[in-house]
C-alpha positions in Angstrom: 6.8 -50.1 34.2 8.3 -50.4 30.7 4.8 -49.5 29.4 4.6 -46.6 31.2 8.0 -45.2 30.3 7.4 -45.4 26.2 3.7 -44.3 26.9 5.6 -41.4 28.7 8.6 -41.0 26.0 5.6 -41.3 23.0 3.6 -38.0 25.2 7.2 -36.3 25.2 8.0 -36.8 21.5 4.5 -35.8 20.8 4.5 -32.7 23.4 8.3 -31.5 21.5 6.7 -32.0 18.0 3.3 -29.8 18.8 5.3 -27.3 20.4 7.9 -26.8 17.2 4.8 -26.8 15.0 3.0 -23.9 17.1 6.4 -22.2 17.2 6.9 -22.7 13.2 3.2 -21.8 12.5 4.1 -18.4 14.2 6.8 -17.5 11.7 6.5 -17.0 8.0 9.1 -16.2 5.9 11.6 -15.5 8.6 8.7 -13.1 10.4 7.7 -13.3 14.0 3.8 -13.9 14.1 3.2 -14.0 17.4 0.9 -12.0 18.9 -0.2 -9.7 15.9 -2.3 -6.7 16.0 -4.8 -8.0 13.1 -6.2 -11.8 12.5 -3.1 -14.0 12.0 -5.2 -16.4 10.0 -5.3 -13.3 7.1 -1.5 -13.0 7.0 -0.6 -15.2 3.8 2.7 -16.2 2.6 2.2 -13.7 -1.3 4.4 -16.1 -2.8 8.2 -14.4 -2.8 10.4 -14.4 -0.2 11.5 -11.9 2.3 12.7 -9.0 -0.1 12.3 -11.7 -3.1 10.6 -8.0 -4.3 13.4 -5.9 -4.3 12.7 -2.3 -2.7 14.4 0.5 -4.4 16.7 1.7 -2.0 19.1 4.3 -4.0 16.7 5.4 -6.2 17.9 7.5 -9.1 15.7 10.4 -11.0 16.2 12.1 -14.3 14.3 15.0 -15.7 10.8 15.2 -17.2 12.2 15.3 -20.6 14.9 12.8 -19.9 11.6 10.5 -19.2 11.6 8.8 -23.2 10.1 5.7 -22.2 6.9 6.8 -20.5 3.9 7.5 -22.4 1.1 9.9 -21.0 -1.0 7.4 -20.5 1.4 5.3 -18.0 0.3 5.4 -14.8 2.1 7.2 -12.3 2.3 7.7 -8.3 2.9 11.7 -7.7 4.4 13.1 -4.5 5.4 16.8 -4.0 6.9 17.9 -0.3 8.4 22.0 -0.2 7.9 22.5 -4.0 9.9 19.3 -4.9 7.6 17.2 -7.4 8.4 13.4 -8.0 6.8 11.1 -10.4 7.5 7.2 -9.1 6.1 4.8 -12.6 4.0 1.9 -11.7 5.1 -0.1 -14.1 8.6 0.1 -12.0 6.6 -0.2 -8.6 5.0 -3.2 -9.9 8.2 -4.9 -9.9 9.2 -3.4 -6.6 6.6 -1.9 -4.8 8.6 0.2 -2.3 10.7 3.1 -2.7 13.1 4.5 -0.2 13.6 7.8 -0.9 14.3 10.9 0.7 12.7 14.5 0.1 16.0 16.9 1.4 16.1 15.2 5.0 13.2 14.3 5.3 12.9 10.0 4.5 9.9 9.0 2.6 8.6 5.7 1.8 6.8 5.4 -1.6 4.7 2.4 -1.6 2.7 0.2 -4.3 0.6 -2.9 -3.9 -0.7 -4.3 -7.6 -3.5 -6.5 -5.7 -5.0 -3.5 -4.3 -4.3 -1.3 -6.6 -2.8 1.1 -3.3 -0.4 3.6 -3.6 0.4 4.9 -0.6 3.4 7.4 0.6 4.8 7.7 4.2 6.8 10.3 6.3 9.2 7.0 6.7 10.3 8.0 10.1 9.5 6.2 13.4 9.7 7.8 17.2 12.0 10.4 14.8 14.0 8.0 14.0 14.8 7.2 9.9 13.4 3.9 8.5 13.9 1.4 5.7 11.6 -0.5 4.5 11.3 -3.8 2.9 9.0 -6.6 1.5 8.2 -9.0 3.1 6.6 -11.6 1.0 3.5 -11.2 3.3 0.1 -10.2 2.9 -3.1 -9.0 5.1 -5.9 -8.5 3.5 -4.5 -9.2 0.1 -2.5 -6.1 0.7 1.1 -5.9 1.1 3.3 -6.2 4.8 5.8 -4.5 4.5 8.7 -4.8 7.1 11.2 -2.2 9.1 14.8 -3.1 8.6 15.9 -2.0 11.9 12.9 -3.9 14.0 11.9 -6.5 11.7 8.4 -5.5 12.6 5.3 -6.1 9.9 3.8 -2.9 8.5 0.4 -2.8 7.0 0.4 -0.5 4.3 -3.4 0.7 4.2 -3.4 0.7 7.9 -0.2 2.8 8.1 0.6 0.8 11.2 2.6 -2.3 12.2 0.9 -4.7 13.2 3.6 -7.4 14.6 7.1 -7.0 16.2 9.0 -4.7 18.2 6.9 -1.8 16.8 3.5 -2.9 17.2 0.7 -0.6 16.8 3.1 2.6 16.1 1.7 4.4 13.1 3.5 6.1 10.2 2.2 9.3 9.3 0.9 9.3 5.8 1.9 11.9 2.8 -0.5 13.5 0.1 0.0 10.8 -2.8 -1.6 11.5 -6.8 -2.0 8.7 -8.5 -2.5 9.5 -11.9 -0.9 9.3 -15.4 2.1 10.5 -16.7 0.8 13.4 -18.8 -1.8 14.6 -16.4 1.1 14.6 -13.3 3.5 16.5 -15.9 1.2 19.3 -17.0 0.5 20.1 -13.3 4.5 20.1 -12.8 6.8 20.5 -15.6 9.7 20.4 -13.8 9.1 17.3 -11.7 12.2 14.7 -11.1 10.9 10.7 -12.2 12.1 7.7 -10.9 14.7 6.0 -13.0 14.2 2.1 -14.1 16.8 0.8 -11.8 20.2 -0.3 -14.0 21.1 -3.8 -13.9 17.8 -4.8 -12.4 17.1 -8.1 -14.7 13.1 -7.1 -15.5 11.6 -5.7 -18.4 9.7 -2.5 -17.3 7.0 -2.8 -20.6 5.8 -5.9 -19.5 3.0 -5.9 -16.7 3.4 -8.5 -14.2 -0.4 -8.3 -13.6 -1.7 -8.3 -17.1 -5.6 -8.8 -16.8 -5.8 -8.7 -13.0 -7.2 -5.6 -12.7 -10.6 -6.6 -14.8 -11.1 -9.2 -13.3 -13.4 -10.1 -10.2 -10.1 -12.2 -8.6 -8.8 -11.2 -5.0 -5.4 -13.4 -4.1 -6.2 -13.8 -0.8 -8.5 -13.9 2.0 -10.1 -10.9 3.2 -12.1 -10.1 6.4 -14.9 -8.3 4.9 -16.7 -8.2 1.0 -19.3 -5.6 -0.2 -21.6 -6.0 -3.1 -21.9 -2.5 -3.7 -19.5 -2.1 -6.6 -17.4 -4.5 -8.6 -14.4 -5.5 -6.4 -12.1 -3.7 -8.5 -14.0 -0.9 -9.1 -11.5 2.2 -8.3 -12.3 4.6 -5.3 -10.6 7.5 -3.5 -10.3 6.8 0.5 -9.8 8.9 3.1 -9.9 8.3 7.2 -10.5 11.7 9.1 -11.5 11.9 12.4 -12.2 8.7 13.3 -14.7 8.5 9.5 -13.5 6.7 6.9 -15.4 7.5 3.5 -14.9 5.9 0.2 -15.6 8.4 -3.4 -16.2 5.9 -6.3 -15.3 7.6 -9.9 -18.1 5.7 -10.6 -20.5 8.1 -8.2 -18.3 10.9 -9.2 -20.4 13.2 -12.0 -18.9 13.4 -15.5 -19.9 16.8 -16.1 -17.8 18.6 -13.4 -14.3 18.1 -11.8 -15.2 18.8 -7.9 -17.2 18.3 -5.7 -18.1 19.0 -2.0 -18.7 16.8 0.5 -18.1 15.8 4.0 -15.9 14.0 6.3 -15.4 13.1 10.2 -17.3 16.5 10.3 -15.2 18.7 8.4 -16.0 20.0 5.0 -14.0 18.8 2.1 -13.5 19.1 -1.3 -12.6 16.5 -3.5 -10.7 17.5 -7.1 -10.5 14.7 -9.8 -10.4 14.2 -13.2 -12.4 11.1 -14.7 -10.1 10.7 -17.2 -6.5 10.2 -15.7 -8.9 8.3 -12.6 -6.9 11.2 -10.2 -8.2 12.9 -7.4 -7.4 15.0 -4.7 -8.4 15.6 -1.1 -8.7 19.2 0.4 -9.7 21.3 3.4 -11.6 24.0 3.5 -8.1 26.5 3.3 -6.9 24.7 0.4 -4.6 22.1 2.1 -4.5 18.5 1.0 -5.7 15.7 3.4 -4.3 12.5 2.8 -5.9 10.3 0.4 -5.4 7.2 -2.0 -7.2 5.6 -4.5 -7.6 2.0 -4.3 -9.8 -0.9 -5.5 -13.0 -1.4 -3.4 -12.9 -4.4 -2.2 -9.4 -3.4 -0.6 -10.1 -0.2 0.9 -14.0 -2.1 2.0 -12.1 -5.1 3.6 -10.3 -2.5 5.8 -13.0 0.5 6.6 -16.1 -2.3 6.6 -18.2 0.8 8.2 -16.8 3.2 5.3 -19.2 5.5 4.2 -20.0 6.4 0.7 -20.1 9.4 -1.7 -23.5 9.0 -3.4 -24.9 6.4 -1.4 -23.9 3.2 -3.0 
């Protein structure tokens, strides 16, 4: 009988232990894991804690020619909403990678993520209601999670969509984003606002927290798909329309003109870049800009695994 009671006790000790390990190996970094829209095995602790990357939540901007410490060949995230142009500096989003800002009443969230070379901005409201977002420390697909405030729920950033939590498969609408360099984003608007280097922040803005990643063939984390096609970190422009995704590599893109026409989820686009500044933009056939970003392949490849391809590839 005694037997029987510590073989019982031992199953009970082992039965409590297995179900605290299933219930820590659904949270990471304070984060509720359970039951997530994409493969939980591809969510990865990044290495900082929950907002151990500080988002800029009161961001302050001065004037184009109050900008002394950007050269023209400093890269540069570009968002303009009713005539009002910003300019957000990556070599500040590197250190932060989400902005909070607001464009009159309307809330936008500016996002960066260095591994995928993704900037990506978002009408930040959800069900009309104003959101803040964080970082969570988190990544899928080598690309950041970021996290709501008010839900605590995980946000993919090249998805637009979150993906655990309260808010679970609700999608943010996306906002025409430029990324481009300094001088190239200030000829086309002269009197755009930039992002101040936040005061007091303990970082030196010169100094790239990345040096060398983007050259090389390294991805951080796991991914769920790769493609030969082109070097991992070989810079396209991605756009989903219609249910199409479709990938325009600068490397496909001809030298000897600055547009070209093309295609996409059965609409007719044109697509205006410049190979120098590695910019692009996305428009309809009135002239209006469809959402686009540019990102490294194997990113926007290990989300759109059926994209198609400008030139063939």
């Amino acid at each position: 009988m005694a037997a029987r009671s510590t073989i019982s006790c031992l199953a009970y000790v082992l039965l409590l232990v297995a179900v605290t390990f299933s219930a820590q190996a659904d949270r990471l970094n304070g984060f509720d894991l359970s039951d997530p829209l994409v493969p939980r095995k591809l969510i990865r602790a990044g290495g900082p804690p929950r907002d151990g990357i500080p988002s800029i939540d009161a961001p302050r901007f001065i004037k184009a020619g109050e900008a002394h410490k950007l050269r023209d060949t400093d890269r540069v995230l570009g968002v303009t909403i009713k005539g009002l142009a910003k300019a957000y500096p990556v070599k500040v989003l590197n250190y932060h990678e989400i902005v909070n800002d607001r464009f009159g009443q309307l809330p936008v969230a500016v996002t960066f993520c260095p591994l995928c070379g993704s900037g990506v901005a978002f009408d930040a409201r959800v069900h009309g209601e104003a959101r803040e977002f964080g970082v969570s420390g988190l990544l899928y697909n080598s690309d950041v999670l970021m996290y709501d405030r008010a839900s605590d729920s995980l946000w993919s950033q090249i998805l637009g969509q979150a993906v655990t939590g309260p808010a679970r498969g609700t999608e943010l609408q996306t906002v025409p984003v430029r990324h481009t360099t300094w001088g190239e984003w200030r000829r086309r608007h002269p009197a755009t606002l930039v992002l101040a280097e936040p005061r007091f922040a303990g970082r030196n803005y010169n100094v790239d927290p990345y040096v060398g990643y983007a050259e090389s063939a390294r991805i951080w984390a796991p991914v769920a798909h790769r493609d030969n096609r082109y070097r991992p970190k070989e810079v396209v422009v991605g756009a989903v329309a219609n249910g199409e995704a479709r990938a325009w590599p600068f490397a496909e893109l001809p030298d000897d003109r600055s547009v070209v026409t093309d295609s996409i989820g059965g609409q007719t686009v044109r697509l205006e870049y410049d190979h120098a500044a590695q910019a692009a933009a996305l428009l309809d056939e009135d002239g209006q800009e469809i959402p686009s970003f540019t990102a490294f392949w194997f990113a926007w490849v290990a989300f759109h695994p059926d994209t198609s391809v400008y030139g063939g590839g």
